[in-house]
C-alpha positions in Angstrom: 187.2 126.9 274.8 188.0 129.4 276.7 185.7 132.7 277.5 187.4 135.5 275.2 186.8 133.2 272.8 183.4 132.4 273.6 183.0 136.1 273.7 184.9 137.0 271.2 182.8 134.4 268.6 179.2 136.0 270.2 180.0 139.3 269.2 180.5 138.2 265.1 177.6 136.5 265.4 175.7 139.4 266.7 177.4 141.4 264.1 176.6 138.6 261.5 173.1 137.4 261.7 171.4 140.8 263.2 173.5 143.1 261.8 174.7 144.6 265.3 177.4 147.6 265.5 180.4 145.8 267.2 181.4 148.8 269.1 177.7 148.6 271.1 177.6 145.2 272.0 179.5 144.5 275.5 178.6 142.0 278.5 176.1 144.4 280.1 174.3 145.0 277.0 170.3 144.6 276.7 168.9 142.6 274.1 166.4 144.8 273.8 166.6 148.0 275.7 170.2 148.7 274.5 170.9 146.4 270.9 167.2 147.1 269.9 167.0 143.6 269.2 163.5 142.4 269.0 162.5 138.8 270.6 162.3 137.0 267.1 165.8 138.2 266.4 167.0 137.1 269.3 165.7 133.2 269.1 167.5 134.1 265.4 170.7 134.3 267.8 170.1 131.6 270.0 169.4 129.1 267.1 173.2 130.6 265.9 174.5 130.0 269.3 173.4 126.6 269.4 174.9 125.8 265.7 178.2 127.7 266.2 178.6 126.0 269.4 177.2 122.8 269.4 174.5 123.4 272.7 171.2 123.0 272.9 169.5 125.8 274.7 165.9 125.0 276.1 163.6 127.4 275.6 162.6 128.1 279.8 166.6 129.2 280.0 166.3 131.1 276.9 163.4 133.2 278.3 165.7 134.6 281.1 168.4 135.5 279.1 168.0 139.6 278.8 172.1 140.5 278.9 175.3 139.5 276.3 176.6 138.5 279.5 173.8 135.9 280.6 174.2 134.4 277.1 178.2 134.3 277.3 177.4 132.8 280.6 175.2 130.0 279.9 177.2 128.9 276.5 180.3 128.7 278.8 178.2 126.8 281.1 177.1 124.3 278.4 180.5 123.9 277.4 181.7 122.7 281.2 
């Protein structure tokens, strides 16, 4: 799969289980500082992550992920 796509399938889950504004969420986004997304809602996202894509993400690699980037990143990474 390639990264757009990856990206590209983030974003309408951000849109889709929290409710996110499309137009805010980029690769440099914050979770929290600039989505105002709290740290319950953002486990919400990584369980979605890990359905959608078919990853498991431990929870020590969850705990550093602040950016949409650092997620793209690490689902791409999975999918290697």
């Amino acid at each position: 799969m390639e990264r757009a796509e990856i990206e590209s399938k983030f974003t309408e889950l951000l849109v889709s289980e929290l409710g996110l504004d499309a137009d805010k969420i980029n690769p440099g986004a914050r979770f929290e500082e600039d989505l105002e997304v709290d740290s319950l809602g953002v486990v919400e996202l990584l369980m979605a992550l890990e359905d959608e894509f078919d990853v498991t993400i431990p929870d020590e690699e969850a705990e550093n992920l602040t950016t949409v980037g650092e997620a793209i990143d690490l689902v791409v990474a999975k999918l290697a």
